[in-house]
PLY file of the C-alpha trace (Angstrom):
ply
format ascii 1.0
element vertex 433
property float x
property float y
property float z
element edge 432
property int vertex1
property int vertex2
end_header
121.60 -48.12 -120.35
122.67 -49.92 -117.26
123.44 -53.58 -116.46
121.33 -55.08 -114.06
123.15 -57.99 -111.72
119.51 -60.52 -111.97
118.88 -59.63 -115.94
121.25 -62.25 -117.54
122.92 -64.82 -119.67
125.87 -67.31 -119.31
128.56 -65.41 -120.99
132.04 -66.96 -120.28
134.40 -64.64 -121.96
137.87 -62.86 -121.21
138.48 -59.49 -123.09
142.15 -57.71 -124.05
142.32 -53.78 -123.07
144.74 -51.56 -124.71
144.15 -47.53 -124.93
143.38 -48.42 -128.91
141.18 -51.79 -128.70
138.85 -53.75 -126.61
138.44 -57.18 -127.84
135.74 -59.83 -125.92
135.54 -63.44 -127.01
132.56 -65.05 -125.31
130.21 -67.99 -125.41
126.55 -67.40 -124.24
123.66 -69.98 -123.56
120.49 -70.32 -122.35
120.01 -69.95 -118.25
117.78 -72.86 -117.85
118.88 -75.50 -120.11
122.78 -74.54 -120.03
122.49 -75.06 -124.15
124.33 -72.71 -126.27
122.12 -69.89 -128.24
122.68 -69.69 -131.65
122.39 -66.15 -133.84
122.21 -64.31 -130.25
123.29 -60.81 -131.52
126.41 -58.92 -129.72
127.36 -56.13 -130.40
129.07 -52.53 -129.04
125.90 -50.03 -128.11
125.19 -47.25 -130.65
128.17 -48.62 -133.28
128.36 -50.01 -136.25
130.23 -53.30 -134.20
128.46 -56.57 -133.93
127.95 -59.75 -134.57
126.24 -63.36 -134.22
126.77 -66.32 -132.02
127.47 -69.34 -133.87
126.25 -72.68 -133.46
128.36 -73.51 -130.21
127.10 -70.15 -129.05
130.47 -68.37 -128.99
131.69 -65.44 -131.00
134.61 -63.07 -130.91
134.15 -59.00 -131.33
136.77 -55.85 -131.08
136.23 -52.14 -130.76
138.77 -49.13 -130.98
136.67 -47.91 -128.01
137.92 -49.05 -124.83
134.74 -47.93 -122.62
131.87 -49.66 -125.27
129.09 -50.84 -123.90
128.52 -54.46 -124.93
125.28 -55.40 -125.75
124.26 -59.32 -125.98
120.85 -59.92 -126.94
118.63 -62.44 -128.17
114.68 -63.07 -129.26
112.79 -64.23 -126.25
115.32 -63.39 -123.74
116.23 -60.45 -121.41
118.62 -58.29 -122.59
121.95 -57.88 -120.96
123.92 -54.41 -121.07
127.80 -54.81 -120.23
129.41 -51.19 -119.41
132.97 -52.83 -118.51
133.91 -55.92 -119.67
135.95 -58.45 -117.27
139.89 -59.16 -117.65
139.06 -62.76 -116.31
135.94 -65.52 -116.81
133.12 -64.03 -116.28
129.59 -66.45 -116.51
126.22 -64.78 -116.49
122.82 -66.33 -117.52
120.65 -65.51 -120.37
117.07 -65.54 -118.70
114.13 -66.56 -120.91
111.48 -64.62 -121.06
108.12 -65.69 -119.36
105.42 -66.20 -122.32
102.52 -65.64 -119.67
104.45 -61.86 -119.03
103.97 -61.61 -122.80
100.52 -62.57 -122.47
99.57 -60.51 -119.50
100.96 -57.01 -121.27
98.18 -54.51 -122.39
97.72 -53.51 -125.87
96.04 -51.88 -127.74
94.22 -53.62 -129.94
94.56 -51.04 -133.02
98.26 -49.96 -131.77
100.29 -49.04 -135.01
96.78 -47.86 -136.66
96.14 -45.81 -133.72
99.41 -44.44 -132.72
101.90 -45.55 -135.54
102.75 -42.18 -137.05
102.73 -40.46 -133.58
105.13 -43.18 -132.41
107.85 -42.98 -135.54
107.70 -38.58 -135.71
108.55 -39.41 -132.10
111.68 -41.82 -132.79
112.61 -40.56 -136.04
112.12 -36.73 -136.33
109.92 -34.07 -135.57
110.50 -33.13 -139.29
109.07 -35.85 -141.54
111.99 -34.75 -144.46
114.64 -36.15 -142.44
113.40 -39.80 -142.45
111.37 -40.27 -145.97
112.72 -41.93 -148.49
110.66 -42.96 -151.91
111.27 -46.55 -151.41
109.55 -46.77 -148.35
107.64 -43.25 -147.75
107.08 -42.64 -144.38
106.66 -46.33 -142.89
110.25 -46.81 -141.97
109.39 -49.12 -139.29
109.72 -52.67 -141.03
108.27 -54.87 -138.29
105.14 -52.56 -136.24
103.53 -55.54 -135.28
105.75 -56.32 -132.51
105.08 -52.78 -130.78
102.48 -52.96 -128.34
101.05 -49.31 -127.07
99.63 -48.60 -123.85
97.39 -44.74 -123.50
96.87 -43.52 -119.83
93.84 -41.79 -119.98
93.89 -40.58 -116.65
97.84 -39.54 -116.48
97.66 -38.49 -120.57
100.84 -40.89 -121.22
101.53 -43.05 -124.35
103.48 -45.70 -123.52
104.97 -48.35 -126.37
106.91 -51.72 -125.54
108.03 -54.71 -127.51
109.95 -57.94 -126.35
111.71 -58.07 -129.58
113.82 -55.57 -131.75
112.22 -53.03 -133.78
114.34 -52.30 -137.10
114.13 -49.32 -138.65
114.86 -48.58 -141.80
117.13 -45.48 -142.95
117.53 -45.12 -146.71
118.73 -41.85 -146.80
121.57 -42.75 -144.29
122.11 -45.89 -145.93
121.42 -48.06 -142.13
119.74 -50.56 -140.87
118.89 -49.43 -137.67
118.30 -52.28 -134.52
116.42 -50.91 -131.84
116.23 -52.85 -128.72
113.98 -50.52 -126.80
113.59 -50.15 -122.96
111.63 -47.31 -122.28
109.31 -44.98 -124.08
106.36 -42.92 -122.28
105.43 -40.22 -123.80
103.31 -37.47 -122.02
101.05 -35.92 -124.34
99.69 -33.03 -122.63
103.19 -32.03 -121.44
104.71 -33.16 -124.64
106.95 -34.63 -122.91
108.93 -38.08 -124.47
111.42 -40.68 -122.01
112.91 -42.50 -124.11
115.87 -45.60 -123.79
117.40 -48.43 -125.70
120.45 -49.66 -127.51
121.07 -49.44 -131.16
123.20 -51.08 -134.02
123.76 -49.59 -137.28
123.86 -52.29 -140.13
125.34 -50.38 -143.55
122.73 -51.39 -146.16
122.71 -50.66 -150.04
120.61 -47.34 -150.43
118.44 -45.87 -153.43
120.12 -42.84 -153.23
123.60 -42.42 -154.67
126.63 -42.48 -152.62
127.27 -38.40 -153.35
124.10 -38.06 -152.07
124.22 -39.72 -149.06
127.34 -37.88 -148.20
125.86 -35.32 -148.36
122.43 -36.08 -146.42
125.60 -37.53 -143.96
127.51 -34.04 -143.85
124.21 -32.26 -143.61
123.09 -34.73 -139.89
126.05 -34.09 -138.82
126.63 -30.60 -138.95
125.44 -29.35 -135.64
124.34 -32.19 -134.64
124.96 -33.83 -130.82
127.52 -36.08 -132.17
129.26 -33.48 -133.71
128.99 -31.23 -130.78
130.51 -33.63 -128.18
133.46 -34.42 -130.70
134.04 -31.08 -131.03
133.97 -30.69 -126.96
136.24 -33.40 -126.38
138.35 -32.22 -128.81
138.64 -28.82 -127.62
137.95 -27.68 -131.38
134.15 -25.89 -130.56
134.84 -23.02 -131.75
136.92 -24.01 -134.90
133.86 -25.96 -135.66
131.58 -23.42 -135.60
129.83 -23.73 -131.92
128.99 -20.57 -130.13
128.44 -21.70 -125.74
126.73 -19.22 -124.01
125.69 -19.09 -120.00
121.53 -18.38 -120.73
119.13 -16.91 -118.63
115.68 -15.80 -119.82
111.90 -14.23 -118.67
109.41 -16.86 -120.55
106.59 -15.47 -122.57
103.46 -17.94 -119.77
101.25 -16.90 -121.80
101.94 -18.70 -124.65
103.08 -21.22 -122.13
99.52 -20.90 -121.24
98.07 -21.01 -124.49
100.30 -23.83 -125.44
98.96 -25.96 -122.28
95.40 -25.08 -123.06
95.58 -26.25 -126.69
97.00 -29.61 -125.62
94.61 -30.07 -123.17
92.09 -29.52 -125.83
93.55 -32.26 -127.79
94.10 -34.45 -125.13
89.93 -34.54 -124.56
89.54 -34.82 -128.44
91.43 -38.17 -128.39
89.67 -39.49 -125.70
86.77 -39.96 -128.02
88.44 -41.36 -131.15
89.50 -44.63 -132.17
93.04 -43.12 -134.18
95.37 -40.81 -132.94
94.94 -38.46 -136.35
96.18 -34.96 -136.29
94.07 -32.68 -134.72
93.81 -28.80 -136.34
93.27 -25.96 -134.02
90.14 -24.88 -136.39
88.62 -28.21 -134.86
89.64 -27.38 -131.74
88.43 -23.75 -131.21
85.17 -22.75 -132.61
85.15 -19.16 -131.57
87.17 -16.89 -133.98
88.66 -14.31 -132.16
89.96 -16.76 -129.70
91.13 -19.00 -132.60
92.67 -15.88 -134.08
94.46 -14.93 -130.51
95.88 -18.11 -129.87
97.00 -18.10 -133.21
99.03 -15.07 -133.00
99.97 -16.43 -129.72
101.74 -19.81 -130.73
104.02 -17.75 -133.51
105.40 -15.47 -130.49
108.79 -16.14 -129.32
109.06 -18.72 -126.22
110.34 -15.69 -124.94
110.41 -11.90 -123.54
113.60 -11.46 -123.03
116.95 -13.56 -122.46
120.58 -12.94 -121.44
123.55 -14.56 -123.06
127.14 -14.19 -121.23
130.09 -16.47 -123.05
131.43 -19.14 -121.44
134.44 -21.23 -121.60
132.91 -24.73 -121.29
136.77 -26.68 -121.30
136.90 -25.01 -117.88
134.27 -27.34 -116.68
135.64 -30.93 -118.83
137.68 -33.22 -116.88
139.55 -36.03 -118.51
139.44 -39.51 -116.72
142.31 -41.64 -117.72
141.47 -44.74 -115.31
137.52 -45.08 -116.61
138.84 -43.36 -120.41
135.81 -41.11 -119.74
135.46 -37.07 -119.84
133.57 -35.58 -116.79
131.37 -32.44 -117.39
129.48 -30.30 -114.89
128.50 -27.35 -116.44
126.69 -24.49 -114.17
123.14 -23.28 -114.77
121.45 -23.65 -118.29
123.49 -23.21 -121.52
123.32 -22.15 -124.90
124.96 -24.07 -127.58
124.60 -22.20 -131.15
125.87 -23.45 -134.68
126.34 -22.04 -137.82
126.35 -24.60 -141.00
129.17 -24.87 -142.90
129.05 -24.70 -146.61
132.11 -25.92 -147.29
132.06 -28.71 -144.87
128.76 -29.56 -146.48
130.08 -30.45 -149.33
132.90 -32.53 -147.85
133.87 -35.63 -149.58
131.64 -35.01 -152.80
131.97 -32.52 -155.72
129.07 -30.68 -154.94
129.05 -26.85 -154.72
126.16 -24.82 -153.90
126.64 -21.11 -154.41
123.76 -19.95 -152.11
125.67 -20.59 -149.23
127.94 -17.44 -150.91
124.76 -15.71 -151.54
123.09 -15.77 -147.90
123.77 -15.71 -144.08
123.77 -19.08 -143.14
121.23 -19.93 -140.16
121.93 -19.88 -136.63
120.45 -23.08 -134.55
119.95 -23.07 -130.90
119.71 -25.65 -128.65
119.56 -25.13 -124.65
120.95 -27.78 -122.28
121.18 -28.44 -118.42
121.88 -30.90 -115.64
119.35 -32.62 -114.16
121.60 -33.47 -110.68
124.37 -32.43 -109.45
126.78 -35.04 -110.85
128.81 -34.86 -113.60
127.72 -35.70 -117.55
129.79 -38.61 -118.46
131.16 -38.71 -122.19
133.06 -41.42 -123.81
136.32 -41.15 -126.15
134.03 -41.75 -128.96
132.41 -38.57 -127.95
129.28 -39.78 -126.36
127.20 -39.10 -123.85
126.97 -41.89 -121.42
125.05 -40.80 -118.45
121.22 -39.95 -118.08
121.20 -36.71 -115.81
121.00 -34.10 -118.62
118.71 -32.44 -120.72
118.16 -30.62 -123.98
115.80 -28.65 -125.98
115.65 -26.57 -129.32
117.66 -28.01 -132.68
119.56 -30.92 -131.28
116.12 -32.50 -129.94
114.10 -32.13 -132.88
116.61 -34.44 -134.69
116.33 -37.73 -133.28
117.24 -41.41 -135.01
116.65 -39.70 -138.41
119.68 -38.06 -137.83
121.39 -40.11 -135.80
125.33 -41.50 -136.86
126.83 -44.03 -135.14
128.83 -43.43 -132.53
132.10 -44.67 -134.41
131.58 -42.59 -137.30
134.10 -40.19 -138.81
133.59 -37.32 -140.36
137.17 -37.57 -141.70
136.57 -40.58 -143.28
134.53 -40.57 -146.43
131.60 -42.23 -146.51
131.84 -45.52 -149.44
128.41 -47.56 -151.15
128.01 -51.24 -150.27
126.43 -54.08 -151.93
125.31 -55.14 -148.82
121.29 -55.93 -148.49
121.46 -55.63 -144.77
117.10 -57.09 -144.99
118.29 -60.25 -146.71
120.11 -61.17 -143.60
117.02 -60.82 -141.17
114.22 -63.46 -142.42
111.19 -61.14 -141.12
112.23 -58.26 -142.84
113.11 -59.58 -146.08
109.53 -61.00 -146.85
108.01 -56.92 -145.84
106.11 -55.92 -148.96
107.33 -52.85 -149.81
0 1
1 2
2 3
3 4
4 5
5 6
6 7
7 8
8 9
9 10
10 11
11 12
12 13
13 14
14 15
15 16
16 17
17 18
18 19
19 20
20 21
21 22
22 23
23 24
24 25
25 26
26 27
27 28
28 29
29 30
30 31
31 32
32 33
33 34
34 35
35 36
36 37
37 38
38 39
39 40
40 41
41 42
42 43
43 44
44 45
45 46
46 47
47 48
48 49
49 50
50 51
51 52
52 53
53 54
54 55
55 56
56 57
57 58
58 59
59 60
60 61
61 62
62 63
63 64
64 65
65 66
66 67
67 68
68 69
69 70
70 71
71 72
72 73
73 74
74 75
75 76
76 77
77 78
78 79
79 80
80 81
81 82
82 83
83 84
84 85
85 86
86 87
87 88
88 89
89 90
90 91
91 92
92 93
93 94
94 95
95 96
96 97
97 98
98 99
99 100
100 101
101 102
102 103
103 104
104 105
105 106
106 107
107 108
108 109
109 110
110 111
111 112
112 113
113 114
114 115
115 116
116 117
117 118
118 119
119 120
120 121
121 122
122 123
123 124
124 125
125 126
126 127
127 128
128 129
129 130
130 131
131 132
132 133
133 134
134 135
135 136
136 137
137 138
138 139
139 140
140 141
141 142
142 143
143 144
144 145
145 146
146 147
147 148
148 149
149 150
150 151
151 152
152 153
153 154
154 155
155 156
156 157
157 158
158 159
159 160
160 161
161 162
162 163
163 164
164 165
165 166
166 167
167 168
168 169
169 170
170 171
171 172
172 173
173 174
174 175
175 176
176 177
177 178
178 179
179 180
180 181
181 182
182 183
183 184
184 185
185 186
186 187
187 188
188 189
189 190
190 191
191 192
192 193
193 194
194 195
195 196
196 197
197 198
198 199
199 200
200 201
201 202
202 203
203 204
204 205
205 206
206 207
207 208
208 209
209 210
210 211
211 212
212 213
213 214
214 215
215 216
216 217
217 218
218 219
219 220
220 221
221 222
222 223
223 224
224 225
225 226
226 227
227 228
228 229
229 230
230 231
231 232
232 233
233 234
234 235
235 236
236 237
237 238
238 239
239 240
240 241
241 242
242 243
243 244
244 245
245 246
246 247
247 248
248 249
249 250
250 251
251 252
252 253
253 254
254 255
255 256
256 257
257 258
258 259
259 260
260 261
261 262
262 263
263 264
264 265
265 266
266 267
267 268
268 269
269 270
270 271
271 272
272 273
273 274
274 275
275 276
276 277
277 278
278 279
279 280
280 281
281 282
282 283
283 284
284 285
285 286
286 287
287 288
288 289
289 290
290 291
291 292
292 293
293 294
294 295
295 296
296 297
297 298
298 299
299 300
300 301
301 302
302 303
303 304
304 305
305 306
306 307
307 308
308 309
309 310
310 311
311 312
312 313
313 314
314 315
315 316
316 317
317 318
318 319
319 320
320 321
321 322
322 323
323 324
324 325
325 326
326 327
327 328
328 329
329 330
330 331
331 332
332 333
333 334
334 335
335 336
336 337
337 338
338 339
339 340
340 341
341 342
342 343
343 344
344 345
345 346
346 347
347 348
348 349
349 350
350 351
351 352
352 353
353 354
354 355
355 356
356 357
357 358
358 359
359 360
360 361
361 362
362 363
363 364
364 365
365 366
366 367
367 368
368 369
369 370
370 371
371 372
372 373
373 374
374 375
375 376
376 377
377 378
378 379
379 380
380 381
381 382
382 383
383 384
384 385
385 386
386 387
387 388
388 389
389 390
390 391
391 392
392 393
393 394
394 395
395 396
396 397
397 398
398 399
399 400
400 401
401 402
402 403
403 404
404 405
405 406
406 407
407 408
408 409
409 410
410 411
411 412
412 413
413 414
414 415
415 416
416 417
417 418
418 419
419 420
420 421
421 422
422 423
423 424
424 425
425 426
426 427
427 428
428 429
429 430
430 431
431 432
């Protein structure tokens, strides 16, 4: 998510700052001819914000986010990514994209056969629940033909690209979801995914009712990253429900070991077939007291021991009123537990489930650390910014399934919409469903 000074587009725009709003009124047209780009979509990154040039190529969007990153893309042109936007004219070009680079890229020729459902569990959710809906199942990518994969062999690394955006479908969320993707490599042996782009969330009518999908709403963002960071900024964790924890631990290598082993197993079984189907360890192993060790080994904990001291993470948040950014550099690795709310649950809705009276609600883990040492930067929306951290355990398993945009309120109930958000996008409206 960074803007590159030789990526670009004429934009000729001036923008008003206040601590409330950021407003930009632009114009953008094509580098080479100097003619004005029609339906070019702009719009603030990871919101709910945007909009469409018109004929003349100008258009005119506001934020109550004054550190937004604008986003102004278009269908056979390079993306541009705008982290501040200019008090004064500011002219950049929107470069066409070269149809021989198009041409030149390396597919594979069954892709979305091949690697389709590896490639959505990785975008959506390692948990298939969060993301199917009976409308559309599991195929909640609308338009797979523009993905084009890439498999490494050698260095065991899945790589997908696509020089248009990929819209994804979330009916249980009740979004349109525009994914304008940059980077995604995924290491299969290490199981290990990079992933980049910028997204816009389109409100579209949903099959489920609106009390449900308040409630699927309430339930993604309990614990979730967004809710988290919100939380941090607002110096409400533990109101909320977050436990933060200094963690130290002795991992269990040998199911490290065993873990490696099996992957490498699969890794050579994938070499030799044409789809990337799931693989069980009964194929895998053929002895059975091996495949009844490594079994028993992939149940035990990740684990031998570990070492949680409380910490007091506000120590460690700066607040940056010139950039309207928070600054965070935590120490070490930490541990950031939640506890579900029933209550908060139910927010919004008249639903009441008495389990949650009935039972201990679960605990979810998630670790997280610094890659450098420079601090993570978080916006007033209450997200992260910057690249140099990482995470693992609850937070990571929920990906775009679970993702809200970043200018949602939890506050603020949740309302239904007539709004076919596939009517307004040609290509998706003629999918079969």
């Amino acid at each position: 998510m960074f803007f590159k000074l030789n990526c670009s587009l004429f934009l000729l725009f001036f923008s008003l700052k206040s601590l409330a709003q950021l407003t930009a009124v632009g114009r953008v047209a094509d580098a080479e001819t100097g003619q004005p780009i029609e339906n070019a979509s702009v719009y603030f990154n990871e919101t709910q914000v945007g909009t469409k040039t018109n004929v003349a190529g100008r258009f005119y969007i506001t934020t109550n986010s004054t550190n937004a990153e604008l986003v102004v893309s278009c269908v056979g042109y390079y993306k541009v990514i705008l982290k501040e936007i200019p008090q004064q004219n500011f002219k950049i070009l929107l470069k066409p994209i070269d149809n021989t680079l198009k041409e030149v890229v390396i597919g594979d020729k069954n892709g979305w056969e091949k690697w389709g459902a590896l490639f959505t569990r990785l975008l959506m959710s390692d948990d298939t629940h969060d993301y199917y809906s009976k409308q559309y199942g599991l195929n909640v990518v609308l338009n797979p033909k523009v993905i084009k994969f890439y498999f490494d062999r050698e260095e065991q690394v899945l790589s997908a690209s696509s020089f248009e955006p990929i819209w994804v479908i979330n009916d249980r969320l009740g979004y349109l979801i525009k994914v304008d993707l940059e980077e995604f490599k995924y290491n299969v042996e290490k199981e290990y995914l990079s992933y980049r782009s910028t997204l816009f969330f389109e409100p579209t009518k949903s099959n489920s009712s609106l009390e449900s999908m308040q409630i699927t709403t309430n339930w993604v963002y309990q614990g979730s990253k967004a809710h988290f960071f919100k939380s941090l900024i607002n110096r409400s964790l533990s109101e909320e429900g977050f436990g933060i924890y200094r963690y130290t631990e002795v991992e269990n290598l040998e199911k490290l070991r065993v873990k490696q082993l099996i992957n490498h197993l699969k890794n050579e079984t994938l070499k030799h077939k044409s789809f990337a189907i799931n693989v069980n360890l009964e194929d895998l192993v053929g002895n059975e007291d091996s495949l009844k060790y490594y079994k028993k080994q992939l149940a035990a904990a990740n684990y031998l021991s570990r070492k949680l001291d409380t910490l007091d993470l506000y120590k460690y948040l700066k607040k940056d009123t010139v950039n309207h950014l928070f600054e965070l550099n935590f120490p070490d690795t930490i541990m950031v537990t939640y506890i579900r709310d029933g209550k908060k649950l139910a927010m919004h809705t008249s639903y009441f489930n008495k389990r949650y009276d009935k039972r201990e609600a679960k605990k979810v883990e998630t670790l997280m650390k610094l890659t450098d040492a420079t601090p993570l930067m978080i916006s007033y929306f209450g997200n992260p910014i910057s690249q140099n951290w990482r995470m693992d355990g609850f937070m990571l398993g929920k990906r775009l399934a679970s993702y809200l945009p970043a200018d949602y309120e939890p506050h603020v109930p949740r309302t239904a919409t007539t709004n076919n958000a596939l009517k307004n996008h040609e290509a998706l409206s003629e999918k079969k469903r």
